[in-house]
N, CA, C and O of each residue as an XYZ file, in Angstrom:
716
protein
N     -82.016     -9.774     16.154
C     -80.612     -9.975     15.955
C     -79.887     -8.688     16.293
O     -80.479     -7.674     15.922
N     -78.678     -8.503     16.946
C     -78.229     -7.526     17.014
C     -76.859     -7.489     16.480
O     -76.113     -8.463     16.381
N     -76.511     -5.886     16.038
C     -75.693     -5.234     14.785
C     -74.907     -5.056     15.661
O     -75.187     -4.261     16.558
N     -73.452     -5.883     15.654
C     -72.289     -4.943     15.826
C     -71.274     -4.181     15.113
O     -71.275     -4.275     13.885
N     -70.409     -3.442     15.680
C     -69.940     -2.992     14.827
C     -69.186     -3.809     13.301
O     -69.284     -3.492     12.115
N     -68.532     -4.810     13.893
C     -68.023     -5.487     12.822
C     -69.022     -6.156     11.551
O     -68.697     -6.236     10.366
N     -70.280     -6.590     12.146
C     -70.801     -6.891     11.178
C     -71.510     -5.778     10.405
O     -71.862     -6.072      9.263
N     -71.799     -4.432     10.890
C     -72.393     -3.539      9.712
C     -71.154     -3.358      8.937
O     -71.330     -3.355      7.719
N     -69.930     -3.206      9.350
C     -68.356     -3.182      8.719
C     -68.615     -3.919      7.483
O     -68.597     -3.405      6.364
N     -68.860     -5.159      7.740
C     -68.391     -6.502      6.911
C     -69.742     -6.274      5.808
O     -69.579     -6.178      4.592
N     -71.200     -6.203      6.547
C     -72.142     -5.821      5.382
C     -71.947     -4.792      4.459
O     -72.407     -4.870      3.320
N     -70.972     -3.337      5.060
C     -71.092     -2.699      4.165
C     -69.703     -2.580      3.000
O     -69.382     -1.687      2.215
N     -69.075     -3.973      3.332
C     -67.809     -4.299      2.456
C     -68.325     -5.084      1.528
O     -68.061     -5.046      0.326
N     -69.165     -5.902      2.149
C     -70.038     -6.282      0.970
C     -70.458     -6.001     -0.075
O     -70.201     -6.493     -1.174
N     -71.213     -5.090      0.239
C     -72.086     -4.609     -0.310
C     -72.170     -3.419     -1.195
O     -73.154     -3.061     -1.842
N     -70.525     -2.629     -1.111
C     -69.745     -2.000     -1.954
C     -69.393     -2.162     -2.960
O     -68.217     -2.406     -2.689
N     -69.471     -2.257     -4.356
C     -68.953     -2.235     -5.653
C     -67.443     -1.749     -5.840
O     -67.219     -0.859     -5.020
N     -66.449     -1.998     -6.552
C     -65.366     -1.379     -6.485
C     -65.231      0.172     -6.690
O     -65.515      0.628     -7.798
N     -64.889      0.856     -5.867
C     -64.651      2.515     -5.659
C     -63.395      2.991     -6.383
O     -62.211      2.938     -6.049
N     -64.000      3.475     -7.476
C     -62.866      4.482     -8.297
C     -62.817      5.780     -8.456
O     -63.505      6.354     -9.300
N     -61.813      6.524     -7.481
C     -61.844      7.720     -7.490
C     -61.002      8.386     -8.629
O     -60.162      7.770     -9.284
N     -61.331      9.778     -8.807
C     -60.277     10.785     -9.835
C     -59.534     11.789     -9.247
O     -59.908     12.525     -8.334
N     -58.220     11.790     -9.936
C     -57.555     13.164     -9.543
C     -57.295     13.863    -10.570
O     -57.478     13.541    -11.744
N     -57.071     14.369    -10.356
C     -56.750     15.901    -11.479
C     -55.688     16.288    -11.048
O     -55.347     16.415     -9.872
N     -54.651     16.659    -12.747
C     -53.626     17.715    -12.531
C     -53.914     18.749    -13.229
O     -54.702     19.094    -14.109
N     -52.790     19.291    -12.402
C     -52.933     21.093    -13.495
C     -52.442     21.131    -15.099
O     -51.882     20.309    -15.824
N     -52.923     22.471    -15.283
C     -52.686     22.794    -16.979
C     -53.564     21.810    -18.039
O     -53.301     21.391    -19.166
N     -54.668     21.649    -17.196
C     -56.024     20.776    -18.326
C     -55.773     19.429    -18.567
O     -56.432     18.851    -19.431
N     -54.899     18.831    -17.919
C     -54.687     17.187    -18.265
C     -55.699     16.793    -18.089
O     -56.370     17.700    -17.596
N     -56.333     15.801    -18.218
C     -57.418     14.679    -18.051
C     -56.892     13.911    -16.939
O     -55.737     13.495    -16.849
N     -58.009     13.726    -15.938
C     -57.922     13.111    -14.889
C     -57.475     11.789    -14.926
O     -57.398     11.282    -16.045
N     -57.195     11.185    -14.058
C     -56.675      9.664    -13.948
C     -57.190      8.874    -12.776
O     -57.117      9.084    -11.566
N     -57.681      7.994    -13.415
C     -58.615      6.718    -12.742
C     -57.571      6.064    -11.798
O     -56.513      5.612    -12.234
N     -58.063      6.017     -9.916
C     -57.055      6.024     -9.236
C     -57.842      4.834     -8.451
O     -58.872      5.284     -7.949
N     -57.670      3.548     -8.219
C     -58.362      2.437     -7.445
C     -58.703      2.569     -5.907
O     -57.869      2.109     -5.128
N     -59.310      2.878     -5.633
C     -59.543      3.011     -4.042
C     -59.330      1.977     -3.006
O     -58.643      1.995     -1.986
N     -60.282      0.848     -3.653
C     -60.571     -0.370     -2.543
C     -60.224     -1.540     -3.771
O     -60.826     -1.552     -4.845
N     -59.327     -2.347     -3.465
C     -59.466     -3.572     -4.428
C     -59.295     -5.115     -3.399
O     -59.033     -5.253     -2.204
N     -59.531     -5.952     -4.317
C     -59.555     -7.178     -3.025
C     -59.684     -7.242     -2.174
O     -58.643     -7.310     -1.520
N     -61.047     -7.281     -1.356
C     -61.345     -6.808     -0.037
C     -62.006     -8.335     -0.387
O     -62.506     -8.967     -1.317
N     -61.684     -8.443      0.867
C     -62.455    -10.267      1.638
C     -62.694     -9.759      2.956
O     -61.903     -9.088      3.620
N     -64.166    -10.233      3.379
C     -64.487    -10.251      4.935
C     -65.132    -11.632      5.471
O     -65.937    -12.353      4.881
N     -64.685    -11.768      6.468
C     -65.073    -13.091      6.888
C     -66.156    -12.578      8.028
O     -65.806    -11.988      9.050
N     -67.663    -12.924      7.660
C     -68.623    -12.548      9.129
C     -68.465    -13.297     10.625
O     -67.409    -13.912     10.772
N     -69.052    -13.303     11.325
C     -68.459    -13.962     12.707
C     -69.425    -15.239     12.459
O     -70.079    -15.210     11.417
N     -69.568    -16.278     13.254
C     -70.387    -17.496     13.589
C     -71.452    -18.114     12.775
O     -71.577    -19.026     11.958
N     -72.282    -17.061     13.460
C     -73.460    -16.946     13.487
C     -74.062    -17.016     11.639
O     -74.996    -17.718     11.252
N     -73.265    -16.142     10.811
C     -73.370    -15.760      9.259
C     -72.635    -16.786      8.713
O     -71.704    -17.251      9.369
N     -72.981    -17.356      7.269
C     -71.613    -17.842      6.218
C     -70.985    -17.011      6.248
O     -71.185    -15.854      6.618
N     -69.524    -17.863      5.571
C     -68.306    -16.865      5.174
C     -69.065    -16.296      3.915
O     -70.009    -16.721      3.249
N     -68.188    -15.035      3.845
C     -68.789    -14.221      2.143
C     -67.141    -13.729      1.921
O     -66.227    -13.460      2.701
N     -67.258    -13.760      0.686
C     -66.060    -13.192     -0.004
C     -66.560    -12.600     -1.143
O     -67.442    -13.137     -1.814
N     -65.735    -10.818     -1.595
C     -65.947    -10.514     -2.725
C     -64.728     -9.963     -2.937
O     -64.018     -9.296     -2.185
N     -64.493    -10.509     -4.638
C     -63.368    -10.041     -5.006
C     -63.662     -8.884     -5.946
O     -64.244     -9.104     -7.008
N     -63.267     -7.604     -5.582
C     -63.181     -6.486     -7.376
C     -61.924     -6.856     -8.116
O     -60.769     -7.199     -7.863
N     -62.659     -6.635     -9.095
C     -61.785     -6.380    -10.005
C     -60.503     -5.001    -10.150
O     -60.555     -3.786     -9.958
N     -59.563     -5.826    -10.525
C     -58.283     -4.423    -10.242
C     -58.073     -3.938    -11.774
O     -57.567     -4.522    -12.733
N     -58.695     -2.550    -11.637
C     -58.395     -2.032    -13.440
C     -56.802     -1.171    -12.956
O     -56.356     -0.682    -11.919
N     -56.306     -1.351    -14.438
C     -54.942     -0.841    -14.352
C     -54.994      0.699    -14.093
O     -55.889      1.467    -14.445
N     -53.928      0.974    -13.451
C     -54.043      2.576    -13.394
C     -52.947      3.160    -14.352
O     -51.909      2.616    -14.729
N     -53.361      4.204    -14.602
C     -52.270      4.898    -15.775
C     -51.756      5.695    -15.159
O     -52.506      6.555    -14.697
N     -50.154      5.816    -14.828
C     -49.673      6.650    -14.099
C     -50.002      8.231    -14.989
O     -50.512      8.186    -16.109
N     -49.717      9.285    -14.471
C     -50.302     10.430    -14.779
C     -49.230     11.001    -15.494
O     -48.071     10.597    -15.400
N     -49.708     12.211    -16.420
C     -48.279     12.949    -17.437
C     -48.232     13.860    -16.698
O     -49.165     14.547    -16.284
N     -46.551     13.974    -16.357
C     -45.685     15.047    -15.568
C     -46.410     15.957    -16.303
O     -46.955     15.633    -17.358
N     -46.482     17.349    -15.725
C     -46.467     18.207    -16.306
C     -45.178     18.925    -17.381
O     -44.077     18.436    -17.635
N     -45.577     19.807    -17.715
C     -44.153     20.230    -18.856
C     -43.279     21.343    -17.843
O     -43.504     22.308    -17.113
N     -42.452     20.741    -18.194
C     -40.877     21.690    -17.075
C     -40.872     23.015    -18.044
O     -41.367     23.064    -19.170
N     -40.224     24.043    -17.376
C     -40.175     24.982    -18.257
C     -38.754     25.226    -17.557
O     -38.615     25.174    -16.335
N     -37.455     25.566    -18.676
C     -36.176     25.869    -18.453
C     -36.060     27.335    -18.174
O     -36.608     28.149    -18.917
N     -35.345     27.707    -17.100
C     -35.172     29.111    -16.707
C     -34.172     29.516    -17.532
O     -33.171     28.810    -17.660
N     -34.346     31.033    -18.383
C     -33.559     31.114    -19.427
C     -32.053     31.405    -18.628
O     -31.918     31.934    -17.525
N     -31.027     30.916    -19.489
C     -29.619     31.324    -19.227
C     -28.945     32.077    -19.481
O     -29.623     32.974    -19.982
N     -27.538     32.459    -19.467
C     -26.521     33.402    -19.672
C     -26.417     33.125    -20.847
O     -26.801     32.008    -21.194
N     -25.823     34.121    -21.928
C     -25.509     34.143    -23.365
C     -24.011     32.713    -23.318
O     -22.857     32.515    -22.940
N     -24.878     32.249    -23.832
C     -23.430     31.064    -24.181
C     -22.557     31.416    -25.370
O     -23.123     31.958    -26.318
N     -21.093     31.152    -25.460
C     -19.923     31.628    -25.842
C     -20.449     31.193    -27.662
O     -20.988     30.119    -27.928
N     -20.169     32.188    -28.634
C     -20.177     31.964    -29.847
C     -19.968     31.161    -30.838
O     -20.748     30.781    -31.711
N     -18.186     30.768    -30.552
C     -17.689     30.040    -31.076
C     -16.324     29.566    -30.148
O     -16.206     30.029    -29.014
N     -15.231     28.553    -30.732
C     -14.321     28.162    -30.040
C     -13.420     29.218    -30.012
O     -13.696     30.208    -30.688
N     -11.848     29.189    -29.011
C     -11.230     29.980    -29.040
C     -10.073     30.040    -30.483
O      -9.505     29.093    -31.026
N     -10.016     31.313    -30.770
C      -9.105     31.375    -32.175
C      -7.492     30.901    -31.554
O      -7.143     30.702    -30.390
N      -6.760     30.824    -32.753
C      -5.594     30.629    -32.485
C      -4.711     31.781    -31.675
O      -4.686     32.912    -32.159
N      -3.930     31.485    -30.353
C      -2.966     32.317    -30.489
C      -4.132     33.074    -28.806
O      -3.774     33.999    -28.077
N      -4.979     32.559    -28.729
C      -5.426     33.344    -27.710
C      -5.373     32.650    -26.302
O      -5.658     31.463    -26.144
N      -5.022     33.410    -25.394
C      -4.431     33.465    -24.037
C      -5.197     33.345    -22.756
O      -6.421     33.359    -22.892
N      -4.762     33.238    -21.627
C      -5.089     33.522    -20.498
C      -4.356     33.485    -19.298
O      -3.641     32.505    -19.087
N      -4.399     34.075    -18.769
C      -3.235     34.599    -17.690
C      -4.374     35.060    -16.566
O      -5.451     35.643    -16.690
N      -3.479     34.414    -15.134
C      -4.467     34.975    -13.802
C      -2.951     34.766    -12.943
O      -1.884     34.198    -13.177
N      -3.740     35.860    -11.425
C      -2.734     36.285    -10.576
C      -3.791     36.766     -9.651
O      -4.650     37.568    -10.019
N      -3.721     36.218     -8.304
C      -4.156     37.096     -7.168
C      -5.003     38.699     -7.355
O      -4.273     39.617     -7.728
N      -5.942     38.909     -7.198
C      -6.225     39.807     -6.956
C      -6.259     40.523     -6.014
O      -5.187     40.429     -5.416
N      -7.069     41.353     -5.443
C      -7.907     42.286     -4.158
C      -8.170     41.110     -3.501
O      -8.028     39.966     -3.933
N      -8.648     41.549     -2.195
C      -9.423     40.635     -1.022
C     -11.008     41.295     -1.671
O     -11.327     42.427     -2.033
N     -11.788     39.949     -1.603
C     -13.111     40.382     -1.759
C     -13.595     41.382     -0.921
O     -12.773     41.683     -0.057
N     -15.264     42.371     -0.842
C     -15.296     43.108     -0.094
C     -16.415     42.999      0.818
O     -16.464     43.884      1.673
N     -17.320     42.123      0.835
C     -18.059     41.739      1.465
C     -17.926     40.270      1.268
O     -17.522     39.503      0.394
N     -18.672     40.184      2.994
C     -18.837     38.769      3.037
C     -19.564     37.238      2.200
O     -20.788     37.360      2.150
N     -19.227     36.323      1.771
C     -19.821     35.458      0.565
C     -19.364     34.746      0.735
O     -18.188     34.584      0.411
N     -20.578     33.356      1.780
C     -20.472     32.529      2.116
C     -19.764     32.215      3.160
O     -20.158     32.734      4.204
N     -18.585     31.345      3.254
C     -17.513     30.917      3.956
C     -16.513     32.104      4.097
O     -15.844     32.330      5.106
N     -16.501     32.937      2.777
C     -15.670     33.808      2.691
C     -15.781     35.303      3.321
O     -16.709     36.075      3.083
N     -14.833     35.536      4.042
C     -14.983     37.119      3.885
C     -13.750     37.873      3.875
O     -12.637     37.418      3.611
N     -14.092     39.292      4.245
C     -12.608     40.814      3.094
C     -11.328     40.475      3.688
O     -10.329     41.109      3.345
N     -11.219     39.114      4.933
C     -10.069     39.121      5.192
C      -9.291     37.718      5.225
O      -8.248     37.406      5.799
N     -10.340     36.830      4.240
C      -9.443     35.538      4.095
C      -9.967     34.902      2.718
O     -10.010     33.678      2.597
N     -10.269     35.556      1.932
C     -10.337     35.367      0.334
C     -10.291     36.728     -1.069
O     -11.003     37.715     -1.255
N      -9.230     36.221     -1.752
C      -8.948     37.063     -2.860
C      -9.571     36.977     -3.561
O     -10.279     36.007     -3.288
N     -10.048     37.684     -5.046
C     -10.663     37.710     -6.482
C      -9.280     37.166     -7.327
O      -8.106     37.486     -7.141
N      -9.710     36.473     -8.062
C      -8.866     36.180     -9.178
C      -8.560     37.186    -10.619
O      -9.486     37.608    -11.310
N      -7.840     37.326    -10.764
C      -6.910     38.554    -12.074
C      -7.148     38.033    -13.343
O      -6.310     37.452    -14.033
N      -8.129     38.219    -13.590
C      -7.947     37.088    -14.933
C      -7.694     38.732    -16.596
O      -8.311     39.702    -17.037
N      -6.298     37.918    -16.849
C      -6.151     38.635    -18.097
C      -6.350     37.982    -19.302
O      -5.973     36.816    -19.189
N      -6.825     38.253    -20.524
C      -6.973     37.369    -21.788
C      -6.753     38.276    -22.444
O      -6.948     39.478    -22.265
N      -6.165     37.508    -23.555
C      -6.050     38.487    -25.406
C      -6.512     37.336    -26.377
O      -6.759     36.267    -25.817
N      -6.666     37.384    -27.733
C      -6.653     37.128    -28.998
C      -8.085     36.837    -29.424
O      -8.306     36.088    -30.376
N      -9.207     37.507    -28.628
C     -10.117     36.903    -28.559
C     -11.206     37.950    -30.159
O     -10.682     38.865    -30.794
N     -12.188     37.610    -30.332
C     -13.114     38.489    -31.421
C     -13.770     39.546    -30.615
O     -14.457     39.354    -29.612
N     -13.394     41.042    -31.337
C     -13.851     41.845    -30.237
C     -15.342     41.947    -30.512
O     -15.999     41.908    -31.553
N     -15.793     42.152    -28.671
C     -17.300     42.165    -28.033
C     -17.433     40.418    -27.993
O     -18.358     40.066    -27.261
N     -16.834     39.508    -28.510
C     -17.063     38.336    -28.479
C     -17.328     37.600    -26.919
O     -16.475     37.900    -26.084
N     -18.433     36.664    -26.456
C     -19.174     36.589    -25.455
C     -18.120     35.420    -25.162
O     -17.896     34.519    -25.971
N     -17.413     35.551    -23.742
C     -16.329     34.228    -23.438
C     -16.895     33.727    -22.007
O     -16.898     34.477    -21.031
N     -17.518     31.998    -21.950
C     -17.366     31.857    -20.787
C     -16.180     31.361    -19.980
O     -15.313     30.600    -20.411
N     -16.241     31.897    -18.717
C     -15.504     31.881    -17.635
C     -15.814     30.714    -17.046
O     -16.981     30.357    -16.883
N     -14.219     29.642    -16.473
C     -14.995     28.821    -16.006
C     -13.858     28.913    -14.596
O     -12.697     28.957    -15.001
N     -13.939     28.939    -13.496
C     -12.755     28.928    -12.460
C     -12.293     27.676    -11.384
O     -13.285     27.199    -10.833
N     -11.300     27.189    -11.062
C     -11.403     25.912    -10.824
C     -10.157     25.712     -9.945
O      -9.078     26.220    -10.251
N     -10.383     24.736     -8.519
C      -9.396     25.098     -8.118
C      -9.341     23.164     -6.929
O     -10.002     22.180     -7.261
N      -8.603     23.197     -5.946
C      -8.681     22.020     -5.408
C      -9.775     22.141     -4.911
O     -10.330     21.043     -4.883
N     -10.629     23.253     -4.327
C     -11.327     23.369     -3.675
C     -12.806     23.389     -4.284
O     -13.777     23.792     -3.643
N     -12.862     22.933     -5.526
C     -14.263     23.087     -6.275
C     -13.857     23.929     -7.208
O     -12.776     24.519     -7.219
N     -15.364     24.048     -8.601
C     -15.374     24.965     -9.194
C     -16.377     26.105     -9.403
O     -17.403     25.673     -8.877
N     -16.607     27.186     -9.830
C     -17.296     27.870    -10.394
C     -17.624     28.462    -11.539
O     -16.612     28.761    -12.174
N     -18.708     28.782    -12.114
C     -18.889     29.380    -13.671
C     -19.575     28.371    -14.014
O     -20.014     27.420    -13.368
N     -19.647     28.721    -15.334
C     -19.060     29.646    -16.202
C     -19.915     30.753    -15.982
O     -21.009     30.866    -15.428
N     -18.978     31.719    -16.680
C     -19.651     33.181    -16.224
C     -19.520     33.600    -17.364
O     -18.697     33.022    -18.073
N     -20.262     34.710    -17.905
C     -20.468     35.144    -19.154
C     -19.925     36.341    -19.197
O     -20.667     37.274    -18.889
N     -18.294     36.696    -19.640
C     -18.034     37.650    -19.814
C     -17.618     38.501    -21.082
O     -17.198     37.596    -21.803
N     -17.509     39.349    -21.612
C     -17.170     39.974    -22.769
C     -15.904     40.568    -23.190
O     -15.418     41.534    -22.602
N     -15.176     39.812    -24.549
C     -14.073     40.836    -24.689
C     -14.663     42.245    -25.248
O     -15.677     42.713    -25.768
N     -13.455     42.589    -24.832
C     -13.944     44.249    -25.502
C     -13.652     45.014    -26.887
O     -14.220     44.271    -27.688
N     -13.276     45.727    -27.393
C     -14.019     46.030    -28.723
C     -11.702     46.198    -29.486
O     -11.192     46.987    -30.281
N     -11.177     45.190    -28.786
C      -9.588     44.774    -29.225
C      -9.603     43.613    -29.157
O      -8.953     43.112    -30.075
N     -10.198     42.658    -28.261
C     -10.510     41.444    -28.169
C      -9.494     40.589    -27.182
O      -8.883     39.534    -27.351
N      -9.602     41.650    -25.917
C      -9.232     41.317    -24.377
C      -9.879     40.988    -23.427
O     -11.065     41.309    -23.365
N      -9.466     40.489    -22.745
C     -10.634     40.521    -21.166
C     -10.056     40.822    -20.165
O      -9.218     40.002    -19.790
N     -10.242     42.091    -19.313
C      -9.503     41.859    -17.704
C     -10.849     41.567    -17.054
O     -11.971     41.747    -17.530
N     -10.461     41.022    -15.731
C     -11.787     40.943    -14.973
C     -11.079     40.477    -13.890
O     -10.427     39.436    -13.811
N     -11.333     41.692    -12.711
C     -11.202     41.012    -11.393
C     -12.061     40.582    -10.667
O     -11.549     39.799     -9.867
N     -13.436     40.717    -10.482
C     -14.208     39.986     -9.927
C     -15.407     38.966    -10.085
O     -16.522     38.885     -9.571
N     -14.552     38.061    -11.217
C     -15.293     36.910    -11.672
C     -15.508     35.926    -10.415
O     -16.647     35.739     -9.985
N     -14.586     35.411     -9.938
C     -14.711     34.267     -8.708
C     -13.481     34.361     -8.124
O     -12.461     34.651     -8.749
N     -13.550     34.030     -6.451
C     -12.003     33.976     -5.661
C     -12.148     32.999     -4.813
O     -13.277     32.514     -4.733
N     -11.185     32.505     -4.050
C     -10.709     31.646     -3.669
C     -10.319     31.989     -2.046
O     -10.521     33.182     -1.818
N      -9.952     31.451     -1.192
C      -9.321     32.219      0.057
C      -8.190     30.435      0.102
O      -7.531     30.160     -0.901
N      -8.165     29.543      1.258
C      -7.093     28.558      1.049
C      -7.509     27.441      0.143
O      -8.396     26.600      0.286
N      -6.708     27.625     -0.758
C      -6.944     26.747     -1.610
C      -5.516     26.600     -2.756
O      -4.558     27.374     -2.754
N      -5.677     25.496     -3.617
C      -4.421     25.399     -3.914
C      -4.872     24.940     -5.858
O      -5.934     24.482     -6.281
N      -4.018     25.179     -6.385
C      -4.377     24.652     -8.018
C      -5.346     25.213     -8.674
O      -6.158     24.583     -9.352
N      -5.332     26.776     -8.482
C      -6.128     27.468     -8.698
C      -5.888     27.912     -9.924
O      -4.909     28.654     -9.994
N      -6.793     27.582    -11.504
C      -6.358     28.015    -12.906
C      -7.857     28.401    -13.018
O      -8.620     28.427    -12.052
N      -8.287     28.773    -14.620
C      -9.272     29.598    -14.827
C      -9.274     28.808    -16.389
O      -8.227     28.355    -16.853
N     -10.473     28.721    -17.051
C     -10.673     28.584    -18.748
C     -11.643     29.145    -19.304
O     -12.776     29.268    -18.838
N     -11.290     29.475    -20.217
C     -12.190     30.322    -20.972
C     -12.295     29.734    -22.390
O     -11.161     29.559    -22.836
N     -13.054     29.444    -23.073
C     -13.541     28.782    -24.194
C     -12.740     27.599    -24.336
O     -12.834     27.125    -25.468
N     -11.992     26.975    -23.568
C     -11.509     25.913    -23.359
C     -10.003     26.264    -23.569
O      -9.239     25.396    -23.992
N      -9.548     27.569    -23.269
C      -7.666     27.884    -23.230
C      -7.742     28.197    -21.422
O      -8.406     28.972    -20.734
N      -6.765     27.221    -21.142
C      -6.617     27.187    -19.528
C      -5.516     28.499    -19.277
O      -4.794     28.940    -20.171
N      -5.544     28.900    -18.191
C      -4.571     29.520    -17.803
C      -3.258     28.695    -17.155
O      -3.125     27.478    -17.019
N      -2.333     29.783    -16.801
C      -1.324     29.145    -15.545
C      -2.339     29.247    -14.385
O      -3.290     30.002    -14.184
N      -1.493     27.627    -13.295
C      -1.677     27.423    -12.556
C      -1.519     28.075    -11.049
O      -0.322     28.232    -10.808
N      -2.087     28.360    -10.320
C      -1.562     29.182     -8.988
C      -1.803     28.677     -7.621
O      -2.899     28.762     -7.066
N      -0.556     28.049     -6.997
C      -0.706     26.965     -5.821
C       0.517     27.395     -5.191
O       1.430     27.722     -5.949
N       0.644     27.436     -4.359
C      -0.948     27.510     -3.154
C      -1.883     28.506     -3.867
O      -1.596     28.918     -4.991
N      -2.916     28.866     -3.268
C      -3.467     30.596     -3.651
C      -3.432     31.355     -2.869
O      -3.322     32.525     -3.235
N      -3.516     31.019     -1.281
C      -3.655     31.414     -0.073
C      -2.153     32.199      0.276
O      -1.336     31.362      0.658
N      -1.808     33.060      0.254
C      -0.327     33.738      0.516
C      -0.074     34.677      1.442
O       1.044     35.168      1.594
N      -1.279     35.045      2.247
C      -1.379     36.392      2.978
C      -1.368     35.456      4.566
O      -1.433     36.057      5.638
């Protein structure tokens, strides 16, 4: 009798038991039972009966993510803002190097002035404008319980440009673009 390819194929589908391989993840999990071959039917040519074998399909357990680890952050703001406390912004400088889209001759820093705040008290910055936002940024009043800061975030054309800080908005500045 002679072996062709299809029929050593089909004998050795046969003749296979169901194949369960393992994978492994990292950080010591226990592997997970992964099905290789399931329901395989071969039909021989002529000459042979038909043969059919069915495996059995064991469930697979999807695998446990590993554990995320959070990249630590900026000091988040203490408490809310007290009564009576402010914020005020105005055009600054032209930035001085280039950043991003921006560069020293078609985007400003924003002026941001604040009072009434707890002095050294940690305030985030949040800046916001038609054009998107940025922040919060973690800045500090100082030991009266002010903040100046000109180079928190700037803007070059853009319009509705305000700033908040523990949730007290500033005035608005639109256009921003003036040069």
């Amino acid at each position: 009798m002679r072996i062709t390819p299809r029929r050593t194929l089909a004998t050795l589908i046969v003749a296979l038991p169901l194949v369960v391989g393992c994978t492994s993840s990292p950080n010591d999990q226990a592997t997970q039972p992964t099905t290789l071959a399931v329901n395989s039917s071969v039909t021989t040519g002529p000459s042979l009966p038909t043969t059919q074998t069915t495996a059995t399909v064991l469930p697979t357990v999807p695998p446990t993510a590993p554990p995320t680890t959070v990249p630590p952050t900026t000091v988040a703001p203490t408490s809310t803002a007290p009564t009576g406390a402010s914020v005020t912004i105005a055009r600054g400088g032209f930035i001085t190097k280039t950043q991003g889209s921006c560069n020293p001759t078609n985007c400003k820093y924003v002026q941001i002035t604040s009072s009434g705040w707890e002095p050294g008290q940690p305030l985030a910055v949040t800046c916001y404008s038609s054009s998107g936002s940025s922040g919060p940024y973690t800045k500090y009043a100082d030991s009266s319980g002010n903040l100046s800061a000109g180079t928190a975030c700037y803007f070059g054309n853009a319009t509705n440009v305000y700033v908040s800080i523990d949730g007290v908005n500033s005035n608005v500045v639109t256009p921003w673009k003036d040069w």
